[in-house]
C-alpha positions in Angstrom: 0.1 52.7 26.3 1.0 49.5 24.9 3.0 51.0 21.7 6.1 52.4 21.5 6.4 55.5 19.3 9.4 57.1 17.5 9.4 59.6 14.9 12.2 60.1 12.3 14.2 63.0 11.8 13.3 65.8 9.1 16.6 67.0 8.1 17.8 67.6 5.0 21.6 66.8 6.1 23.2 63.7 6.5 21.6 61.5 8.6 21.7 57.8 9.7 19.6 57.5 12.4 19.2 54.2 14.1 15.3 53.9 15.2 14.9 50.7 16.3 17.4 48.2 17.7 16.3 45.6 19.5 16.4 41.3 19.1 13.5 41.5 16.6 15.4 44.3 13.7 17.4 46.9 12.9 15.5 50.0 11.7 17.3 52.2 10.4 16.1 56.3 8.5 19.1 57.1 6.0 18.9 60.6 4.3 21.8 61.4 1.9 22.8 64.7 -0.2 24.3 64.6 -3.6 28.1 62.6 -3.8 27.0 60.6 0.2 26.6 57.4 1.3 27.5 54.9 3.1 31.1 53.0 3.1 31.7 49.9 0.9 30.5 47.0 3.2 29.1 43.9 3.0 25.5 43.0 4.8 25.2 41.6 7.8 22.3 40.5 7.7 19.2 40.2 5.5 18.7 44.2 4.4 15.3 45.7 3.0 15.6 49.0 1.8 12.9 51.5 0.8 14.0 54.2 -1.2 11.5 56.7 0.0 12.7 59.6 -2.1 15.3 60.4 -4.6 17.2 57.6 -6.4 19.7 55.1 -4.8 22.4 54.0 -7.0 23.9 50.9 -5.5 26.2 48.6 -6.7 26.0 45.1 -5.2 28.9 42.3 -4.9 30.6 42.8 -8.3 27.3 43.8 -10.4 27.5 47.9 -12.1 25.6 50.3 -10.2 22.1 50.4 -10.6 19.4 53.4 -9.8 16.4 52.7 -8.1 13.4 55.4 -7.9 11.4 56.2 -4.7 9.0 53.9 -4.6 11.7 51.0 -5.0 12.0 48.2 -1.9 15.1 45.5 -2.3 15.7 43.2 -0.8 19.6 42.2 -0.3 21.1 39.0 1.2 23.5 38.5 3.7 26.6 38.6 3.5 26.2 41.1 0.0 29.0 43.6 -0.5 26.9 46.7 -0.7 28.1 50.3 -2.2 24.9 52.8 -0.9 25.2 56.7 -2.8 23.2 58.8 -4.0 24.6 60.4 -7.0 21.6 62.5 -7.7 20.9 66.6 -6.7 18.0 65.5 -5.1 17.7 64.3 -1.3 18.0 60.5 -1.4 15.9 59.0 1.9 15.8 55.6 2.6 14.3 53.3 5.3 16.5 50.2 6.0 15.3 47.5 8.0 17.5 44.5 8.9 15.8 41.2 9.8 16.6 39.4 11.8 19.0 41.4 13.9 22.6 41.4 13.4 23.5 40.6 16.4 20.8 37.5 16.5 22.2 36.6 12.6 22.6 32.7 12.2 24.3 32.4 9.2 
């Protein structure tokens, strides 16, 4: 087989589950109950994040926080302080996908 194939988890707990690392991208399946998310950070690296479903309310750098519906991709600079919840009852799921890879980040 030439491909590589990885499947995401199906959960409906609290999950950050790292799919792909490698030099190219981080990707990265995010599934968060009502009141979760992720600590207040800032980006390190370029982030795009697909809100798959539910509704992310994020607050970025010093802006309010703002809902996005599934169906929603953003994309975030780096170096963005980021504050990732979901303050909705239903299931928030989200795919991230840092490019390139932190760990290859010129800045």
């Amino acid at each position: 087989m030439i491909e590589e194939v990885f499947s995401l988890t199906k959960s409906t707990e609290r999950t950050v589950d790292k799919v792909i690392q490698d030099d190219n991208l981080d990707y990265i399946h995010m599934r968060f109950n009502r009141d979760e998310g992720l600590p207040l950070h800032l980006s390190n690296s370029n982030v795009y994040m697909t809100v798959l479903k539910g509704t992310l309310s994020i607050g970025l750098n010093d802006q309010d926080v703002t809902p996005y519906a599934a169906g929603t991709l953003l994309k975030i600079p780096f170096h963005t302080k980021m504050n990732v919840r979901n303050l909705h009852d239903e299931l928030l799921e989200l795919i991230v996908v840092k490019a390139p890879a932190p760990r290859n980040y010129q800045a």
